[in-house]
Biopython code that builds the backbone (N, CA, C, O; Angstrom):
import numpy as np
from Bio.PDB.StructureBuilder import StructureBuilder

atoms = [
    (1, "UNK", "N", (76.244, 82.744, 116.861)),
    (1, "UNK", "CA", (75.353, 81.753, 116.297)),
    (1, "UNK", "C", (75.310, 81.926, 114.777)),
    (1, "UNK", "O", (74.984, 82.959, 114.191)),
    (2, "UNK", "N", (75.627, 80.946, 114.307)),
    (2, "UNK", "CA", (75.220, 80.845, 112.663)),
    (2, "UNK", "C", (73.677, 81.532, 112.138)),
    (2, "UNK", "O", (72.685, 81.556, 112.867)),
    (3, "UNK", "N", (73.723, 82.155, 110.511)),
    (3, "UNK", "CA", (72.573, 82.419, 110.242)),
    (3, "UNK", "C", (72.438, 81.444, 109.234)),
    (3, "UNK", "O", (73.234, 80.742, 108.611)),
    (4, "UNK", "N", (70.525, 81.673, 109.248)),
    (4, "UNK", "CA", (70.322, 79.905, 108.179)),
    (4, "UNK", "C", (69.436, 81.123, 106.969)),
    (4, "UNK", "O", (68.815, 82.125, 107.323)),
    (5, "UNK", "N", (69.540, 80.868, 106.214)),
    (5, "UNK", "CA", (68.474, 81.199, 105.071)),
    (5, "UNK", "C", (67.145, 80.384, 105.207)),
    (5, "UNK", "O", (67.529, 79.274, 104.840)),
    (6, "UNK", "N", (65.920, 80.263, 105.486)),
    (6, "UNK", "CA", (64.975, 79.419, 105.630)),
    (6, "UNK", "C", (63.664, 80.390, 104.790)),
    (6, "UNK", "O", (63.418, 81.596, 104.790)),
    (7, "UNK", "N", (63.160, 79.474, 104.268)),
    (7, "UNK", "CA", (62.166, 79.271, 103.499)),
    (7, "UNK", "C", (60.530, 79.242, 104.161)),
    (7, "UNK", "O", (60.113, 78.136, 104.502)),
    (8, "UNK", "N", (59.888, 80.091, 104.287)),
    (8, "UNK", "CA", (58.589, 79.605, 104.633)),
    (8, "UNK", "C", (57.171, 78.830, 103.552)),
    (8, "UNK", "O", (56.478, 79.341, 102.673)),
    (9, "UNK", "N", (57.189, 77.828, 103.962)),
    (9, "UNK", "CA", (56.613, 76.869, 102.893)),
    (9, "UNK", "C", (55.229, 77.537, 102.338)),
    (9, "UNK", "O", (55.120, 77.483, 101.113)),
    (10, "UNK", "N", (54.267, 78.094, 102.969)),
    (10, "UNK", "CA", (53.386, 79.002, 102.814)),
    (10, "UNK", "C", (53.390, 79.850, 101.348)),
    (10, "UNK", "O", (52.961, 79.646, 100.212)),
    (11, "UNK", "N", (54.136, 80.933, 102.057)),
    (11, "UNK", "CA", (54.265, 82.321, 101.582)),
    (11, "UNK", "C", (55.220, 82.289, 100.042)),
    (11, "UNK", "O", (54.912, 82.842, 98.986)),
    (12, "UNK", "N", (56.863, 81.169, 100.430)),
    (12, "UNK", "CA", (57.906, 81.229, 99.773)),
    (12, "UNK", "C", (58.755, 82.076, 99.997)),
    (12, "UNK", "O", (59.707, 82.430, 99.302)),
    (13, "UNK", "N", (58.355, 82.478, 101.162)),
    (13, "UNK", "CA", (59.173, 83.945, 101.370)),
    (13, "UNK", "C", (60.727, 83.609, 101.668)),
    (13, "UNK", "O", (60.924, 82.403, 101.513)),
    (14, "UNK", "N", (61.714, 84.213, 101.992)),
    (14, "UNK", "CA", (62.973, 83.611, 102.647)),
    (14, "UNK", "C", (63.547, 84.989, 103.625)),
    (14, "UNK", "O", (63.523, 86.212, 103.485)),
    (15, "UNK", "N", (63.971, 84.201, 104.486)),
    (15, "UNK", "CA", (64.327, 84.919, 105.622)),
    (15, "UNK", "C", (65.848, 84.781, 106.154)),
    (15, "UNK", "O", (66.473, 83.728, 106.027)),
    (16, "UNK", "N", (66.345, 85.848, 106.713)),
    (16, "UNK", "CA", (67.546, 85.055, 107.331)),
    (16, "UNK", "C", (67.252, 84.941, 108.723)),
    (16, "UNK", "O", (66.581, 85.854, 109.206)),
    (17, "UNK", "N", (67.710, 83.767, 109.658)),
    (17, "UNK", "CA", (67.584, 83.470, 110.727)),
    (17, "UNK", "C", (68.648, 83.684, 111.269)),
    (17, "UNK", "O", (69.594, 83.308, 110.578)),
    (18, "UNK", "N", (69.049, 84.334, 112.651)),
    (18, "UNK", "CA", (70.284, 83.462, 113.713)),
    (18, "UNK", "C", (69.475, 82.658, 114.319)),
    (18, "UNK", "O", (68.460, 82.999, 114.926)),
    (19, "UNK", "N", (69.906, 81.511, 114.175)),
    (19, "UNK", "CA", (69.331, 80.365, 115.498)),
    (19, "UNK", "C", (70.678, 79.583, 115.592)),
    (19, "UNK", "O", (71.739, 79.679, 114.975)),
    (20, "UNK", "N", (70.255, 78.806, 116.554)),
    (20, "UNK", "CA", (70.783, 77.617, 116.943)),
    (20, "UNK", "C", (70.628, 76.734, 116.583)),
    (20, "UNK", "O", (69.460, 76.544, 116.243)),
    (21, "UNK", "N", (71.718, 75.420, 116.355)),
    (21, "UNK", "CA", (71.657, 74.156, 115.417)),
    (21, "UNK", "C", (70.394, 73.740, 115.663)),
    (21, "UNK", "O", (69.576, 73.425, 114.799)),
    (22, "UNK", "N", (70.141, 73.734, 117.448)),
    (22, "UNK", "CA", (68.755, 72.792, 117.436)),
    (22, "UNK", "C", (67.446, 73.382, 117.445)),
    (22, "UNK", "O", (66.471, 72.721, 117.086)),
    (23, "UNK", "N", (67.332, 74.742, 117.882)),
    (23, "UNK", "CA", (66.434, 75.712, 117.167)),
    (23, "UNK", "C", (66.399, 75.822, 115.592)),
    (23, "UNK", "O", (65.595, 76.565, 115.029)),
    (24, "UNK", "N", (67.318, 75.039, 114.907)),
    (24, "UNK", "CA", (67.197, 74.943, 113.012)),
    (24, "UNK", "C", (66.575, 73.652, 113.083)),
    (24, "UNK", "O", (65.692, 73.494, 112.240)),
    (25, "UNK", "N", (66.837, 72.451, 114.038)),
    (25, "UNK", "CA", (66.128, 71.792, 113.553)),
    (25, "UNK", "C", (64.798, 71.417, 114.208)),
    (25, "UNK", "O", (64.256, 70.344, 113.940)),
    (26, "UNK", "N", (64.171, 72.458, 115.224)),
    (26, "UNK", "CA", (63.190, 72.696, 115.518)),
    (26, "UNK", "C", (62.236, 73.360, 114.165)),
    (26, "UNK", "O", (61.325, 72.865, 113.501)),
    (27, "UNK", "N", (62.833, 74.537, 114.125)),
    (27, "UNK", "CA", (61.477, 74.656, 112.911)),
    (27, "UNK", "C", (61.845, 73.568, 111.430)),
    (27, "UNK", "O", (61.044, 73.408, 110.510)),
    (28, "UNK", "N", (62.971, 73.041, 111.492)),
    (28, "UNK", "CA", (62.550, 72.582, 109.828)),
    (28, "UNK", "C", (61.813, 70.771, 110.464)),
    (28, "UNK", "O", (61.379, 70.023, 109.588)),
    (29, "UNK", "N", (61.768, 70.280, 112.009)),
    (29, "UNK", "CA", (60.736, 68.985, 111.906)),
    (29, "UNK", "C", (59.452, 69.488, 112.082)),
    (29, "UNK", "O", (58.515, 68.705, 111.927)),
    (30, "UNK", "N", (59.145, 71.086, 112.490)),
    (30, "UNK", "CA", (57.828, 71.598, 112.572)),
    (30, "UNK", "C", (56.968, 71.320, 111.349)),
    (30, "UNK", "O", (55.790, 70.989, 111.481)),
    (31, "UNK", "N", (57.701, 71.488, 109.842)),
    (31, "UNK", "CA", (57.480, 71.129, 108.324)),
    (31, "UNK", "C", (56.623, 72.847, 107.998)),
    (31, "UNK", "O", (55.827, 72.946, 107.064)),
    (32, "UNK", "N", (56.829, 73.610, 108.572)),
    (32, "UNK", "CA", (56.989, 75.011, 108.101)),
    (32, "UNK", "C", (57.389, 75.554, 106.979)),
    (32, "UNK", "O", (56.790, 75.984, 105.993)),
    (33, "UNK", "N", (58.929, 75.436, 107.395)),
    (33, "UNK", "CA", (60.306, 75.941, 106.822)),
    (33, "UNK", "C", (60.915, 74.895, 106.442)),
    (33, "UNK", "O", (60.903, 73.804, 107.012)),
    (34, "UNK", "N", (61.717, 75.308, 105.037)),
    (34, "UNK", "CA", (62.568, 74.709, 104.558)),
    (34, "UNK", "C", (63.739, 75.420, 104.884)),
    (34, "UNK", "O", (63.762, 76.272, 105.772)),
    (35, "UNK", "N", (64.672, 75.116, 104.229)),
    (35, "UNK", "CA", (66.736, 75.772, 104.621)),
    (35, "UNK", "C", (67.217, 75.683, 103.464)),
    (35, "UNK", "O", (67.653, 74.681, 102.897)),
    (36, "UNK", "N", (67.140, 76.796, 103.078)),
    (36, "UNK", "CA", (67.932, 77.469, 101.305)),
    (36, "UNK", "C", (69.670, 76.627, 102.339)),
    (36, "UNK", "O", (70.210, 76.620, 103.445)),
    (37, "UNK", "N", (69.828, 76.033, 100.844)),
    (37, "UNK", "CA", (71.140, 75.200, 101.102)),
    (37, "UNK", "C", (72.267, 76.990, 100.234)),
    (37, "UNK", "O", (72.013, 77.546, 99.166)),
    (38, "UNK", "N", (73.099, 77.259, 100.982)),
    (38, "UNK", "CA", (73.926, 78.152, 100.302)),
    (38, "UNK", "C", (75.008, 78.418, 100.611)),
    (38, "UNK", "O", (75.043, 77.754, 101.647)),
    (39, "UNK", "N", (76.177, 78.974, 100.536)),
    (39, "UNK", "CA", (77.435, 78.852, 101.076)),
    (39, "UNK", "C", (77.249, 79.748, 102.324)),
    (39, "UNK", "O", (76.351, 80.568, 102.515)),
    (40, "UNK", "N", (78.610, 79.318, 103.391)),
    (40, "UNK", "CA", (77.840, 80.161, 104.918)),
    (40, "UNK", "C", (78.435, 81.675, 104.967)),
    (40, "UNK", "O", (79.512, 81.822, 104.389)),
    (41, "UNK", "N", (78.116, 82.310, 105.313)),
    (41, "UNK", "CA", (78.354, 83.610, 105.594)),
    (41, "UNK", "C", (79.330, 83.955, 106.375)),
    (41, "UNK", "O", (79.481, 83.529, 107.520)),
    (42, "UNK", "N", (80.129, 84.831, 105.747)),
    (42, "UNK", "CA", (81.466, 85.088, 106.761)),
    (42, "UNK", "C", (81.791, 86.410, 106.569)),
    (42, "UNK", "O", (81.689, 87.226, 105.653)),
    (43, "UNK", "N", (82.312, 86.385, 107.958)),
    (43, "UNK", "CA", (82.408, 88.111, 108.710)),
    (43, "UNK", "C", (83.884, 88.003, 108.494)),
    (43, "UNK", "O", (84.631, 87.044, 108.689)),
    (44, "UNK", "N", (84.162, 89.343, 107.997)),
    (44, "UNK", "CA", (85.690, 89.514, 107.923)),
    (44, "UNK", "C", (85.522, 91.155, 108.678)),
    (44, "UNK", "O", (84.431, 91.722, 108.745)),
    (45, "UNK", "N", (86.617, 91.660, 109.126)),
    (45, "UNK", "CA", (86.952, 92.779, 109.332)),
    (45, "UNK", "C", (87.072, 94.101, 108.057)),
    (45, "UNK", "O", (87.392, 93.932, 106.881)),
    (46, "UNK", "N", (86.661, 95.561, 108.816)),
    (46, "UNK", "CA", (86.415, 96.060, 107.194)),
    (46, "UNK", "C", (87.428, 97.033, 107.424)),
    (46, "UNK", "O", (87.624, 97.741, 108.412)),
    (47, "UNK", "N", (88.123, 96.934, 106.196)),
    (47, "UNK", "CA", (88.724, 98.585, 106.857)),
    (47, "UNK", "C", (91.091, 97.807, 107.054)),
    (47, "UNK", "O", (91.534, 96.735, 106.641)),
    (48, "UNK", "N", (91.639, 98.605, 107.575)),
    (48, "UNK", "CA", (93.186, 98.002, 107.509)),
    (48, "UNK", "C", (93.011, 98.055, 109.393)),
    (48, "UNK", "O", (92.300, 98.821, 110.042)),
    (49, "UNK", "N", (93.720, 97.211, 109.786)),
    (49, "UNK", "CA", (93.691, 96.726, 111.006)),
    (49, "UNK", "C", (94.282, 97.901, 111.854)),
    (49, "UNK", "O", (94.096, 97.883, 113.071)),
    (50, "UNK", "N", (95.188, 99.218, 111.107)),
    (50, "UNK", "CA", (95.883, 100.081, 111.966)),
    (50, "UNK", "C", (94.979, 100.973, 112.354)),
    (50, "UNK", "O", (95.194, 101.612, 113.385)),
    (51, "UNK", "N", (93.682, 101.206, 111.528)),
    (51, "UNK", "CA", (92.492, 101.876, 111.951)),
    (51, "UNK", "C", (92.030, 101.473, 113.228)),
    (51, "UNK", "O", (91.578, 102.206, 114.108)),
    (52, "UNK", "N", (92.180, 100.269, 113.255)),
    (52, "UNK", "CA", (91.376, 99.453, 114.534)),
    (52, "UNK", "C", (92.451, 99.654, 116.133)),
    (52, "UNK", "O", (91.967, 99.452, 117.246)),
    (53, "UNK", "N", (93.693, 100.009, 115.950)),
    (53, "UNK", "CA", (94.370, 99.624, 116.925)),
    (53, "UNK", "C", (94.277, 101.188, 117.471)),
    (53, "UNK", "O", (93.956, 102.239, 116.916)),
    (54, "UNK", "N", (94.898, 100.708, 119.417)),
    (54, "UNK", "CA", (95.064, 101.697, 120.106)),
    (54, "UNK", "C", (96.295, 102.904, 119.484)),
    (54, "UNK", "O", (96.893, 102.564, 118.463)),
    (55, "UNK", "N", (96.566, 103.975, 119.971)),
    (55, "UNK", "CA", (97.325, 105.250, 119.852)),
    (55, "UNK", "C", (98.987, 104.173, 120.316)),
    (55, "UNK", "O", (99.915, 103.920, 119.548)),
    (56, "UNK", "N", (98.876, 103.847, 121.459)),
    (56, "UNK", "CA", (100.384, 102.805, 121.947)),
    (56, "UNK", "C", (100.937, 102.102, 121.176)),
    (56, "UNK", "O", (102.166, 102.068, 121.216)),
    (57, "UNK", "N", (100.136, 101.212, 120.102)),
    (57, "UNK", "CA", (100.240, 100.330, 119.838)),
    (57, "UNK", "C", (101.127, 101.194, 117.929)),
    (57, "UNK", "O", (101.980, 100.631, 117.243)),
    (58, "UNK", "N", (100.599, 102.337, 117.697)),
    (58, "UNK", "CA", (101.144, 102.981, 116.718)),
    (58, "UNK", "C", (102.592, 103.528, 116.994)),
    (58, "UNK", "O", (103.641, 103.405, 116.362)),
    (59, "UNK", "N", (102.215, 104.297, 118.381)),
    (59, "UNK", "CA", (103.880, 105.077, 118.313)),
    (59, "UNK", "C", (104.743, 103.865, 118.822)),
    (59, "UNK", "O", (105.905, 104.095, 119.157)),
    (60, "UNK", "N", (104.295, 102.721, 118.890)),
    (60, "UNK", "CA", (105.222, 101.679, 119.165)),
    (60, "UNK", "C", (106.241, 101.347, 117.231)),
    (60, "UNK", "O", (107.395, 101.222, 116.824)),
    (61, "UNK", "N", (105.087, 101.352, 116.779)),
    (61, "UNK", "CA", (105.818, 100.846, 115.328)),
    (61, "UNK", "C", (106.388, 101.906, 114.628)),
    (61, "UNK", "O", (107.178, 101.865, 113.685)),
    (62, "UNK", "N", (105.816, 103.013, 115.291)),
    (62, "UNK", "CA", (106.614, 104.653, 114.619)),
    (62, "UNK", "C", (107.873, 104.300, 115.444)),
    (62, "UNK", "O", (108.769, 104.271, 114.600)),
    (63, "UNK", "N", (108.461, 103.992, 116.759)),
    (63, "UNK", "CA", (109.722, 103.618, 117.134)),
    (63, "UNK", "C", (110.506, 102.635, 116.578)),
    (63, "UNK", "O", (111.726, 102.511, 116.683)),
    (64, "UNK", "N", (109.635, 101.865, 115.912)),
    (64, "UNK", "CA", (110.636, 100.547, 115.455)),
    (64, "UNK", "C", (110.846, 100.845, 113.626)),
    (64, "UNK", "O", (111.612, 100.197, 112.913)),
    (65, "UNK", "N", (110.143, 101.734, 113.265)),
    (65, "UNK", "CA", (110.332, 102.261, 111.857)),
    (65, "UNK", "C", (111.368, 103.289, 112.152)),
    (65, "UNK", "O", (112.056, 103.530, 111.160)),
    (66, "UNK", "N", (111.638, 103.864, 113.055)),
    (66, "UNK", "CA", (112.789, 105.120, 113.261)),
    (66, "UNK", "C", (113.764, 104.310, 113.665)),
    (66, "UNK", "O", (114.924, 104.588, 113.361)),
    (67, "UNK", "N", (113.528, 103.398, 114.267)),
    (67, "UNK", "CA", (115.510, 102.629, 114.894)),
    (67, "UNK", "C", (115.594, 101.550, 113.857)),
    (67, "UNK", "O", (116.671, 100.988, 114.052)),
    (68, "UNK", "N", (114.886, 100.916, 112.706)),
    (68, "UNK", "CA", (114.814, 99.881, 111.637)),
    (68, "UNK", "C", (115.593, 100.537, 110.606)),
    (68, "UNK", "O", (115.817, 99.705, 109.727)),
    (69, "UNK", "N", (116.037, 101.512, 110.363)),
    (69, "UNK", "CA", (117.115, 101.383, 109.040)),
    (69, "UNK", "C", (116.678, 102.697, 107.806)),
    (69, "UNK", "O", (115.921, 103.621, 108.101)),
    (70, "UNK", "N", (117.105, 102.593, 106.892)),
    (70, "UNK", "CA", (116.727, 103.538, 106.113)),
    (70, "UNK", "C", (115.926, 103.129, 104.681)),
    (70, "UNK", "O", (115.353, 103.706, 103.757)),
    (71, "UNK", "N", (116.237, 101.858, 105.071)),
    (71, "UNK", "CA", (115.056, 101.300, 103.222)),
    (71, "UNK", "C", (114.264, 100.364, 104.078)),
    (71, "UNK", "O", (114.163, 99.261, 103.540)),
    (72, "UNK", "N", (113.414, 100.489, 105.741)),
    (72, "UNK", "CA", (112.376, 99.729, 105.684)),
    (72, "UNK", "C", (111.225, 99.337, 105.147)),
    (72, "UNK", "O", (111.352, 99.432, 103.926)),
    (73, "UNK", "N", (110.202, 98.958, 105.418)),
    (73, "UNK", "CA", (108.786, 98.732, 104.762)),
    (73, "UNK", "C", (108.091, 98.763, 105.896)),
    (73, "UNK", "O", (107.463, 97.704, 105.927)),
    (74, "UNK", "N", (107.868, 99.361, 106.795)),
    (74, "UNK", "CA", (107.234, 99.465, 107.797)),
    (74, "UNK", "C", (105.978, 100.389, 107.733)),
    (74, "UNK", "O", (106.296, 101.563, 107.924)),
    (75, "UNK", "N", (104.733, 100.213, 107.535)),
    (75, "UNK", "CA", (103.981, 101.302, 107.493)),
    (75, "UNK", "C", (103.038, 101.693, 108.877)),
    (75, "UNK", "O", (102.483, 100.877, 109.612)),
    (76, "UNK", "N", (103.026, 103.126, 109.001)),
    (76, "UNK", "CA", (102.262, 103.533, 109.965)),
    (76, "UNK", "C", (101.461, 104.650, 109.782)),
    (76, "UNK", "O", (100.733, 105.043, 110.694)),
]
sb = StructureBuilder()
sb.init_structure("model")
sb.init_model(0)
sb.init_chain("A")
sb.init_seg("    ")
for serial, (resi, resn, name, xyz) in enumerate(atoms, 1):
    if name == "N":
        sb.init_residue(resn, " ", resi, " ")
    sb.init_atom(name, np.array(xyz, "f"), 0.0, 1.0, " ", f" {name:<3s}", serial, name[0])
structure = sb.get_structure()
């Protein structure tokens, strides 16, 4: 679910929300909350993807860097 930045009209406070499209537009026809307009938030992965992978999935590319030649670019 998307997060919204929303505004409580009150206080001014701002919050981040996960809701749902129609749970966003539940509280903003309540006239509560407003919705900080801002660019959306995006999740990327942290870190190099070989961190992330199984043990198989390495000595697989350690085999194909040993039978690939002698000036590859293969990193493992």
């Amino acid at each position: 679910m998307p997060t919204y930045t929303m505004i409580d009209k009150e206080t001014g406070k701002e919050q981040d929300m996960v809701l749902t499209f129609a749970e966003r537009d539940n509280l903003l026809a309540e006239g509560r909350f407003t919705q900080k307009l801002n660019a959306p938030k995006i999740v990327s992965h942290v870190g190099g993807t070989l961190k992330q992978t199984s043990d198989g999935y390495k000595d697989l590319l350690k085999k194909i860097k040993k039978g690939s030649g002698k000036d590859n670019t293969i990193n493992v």
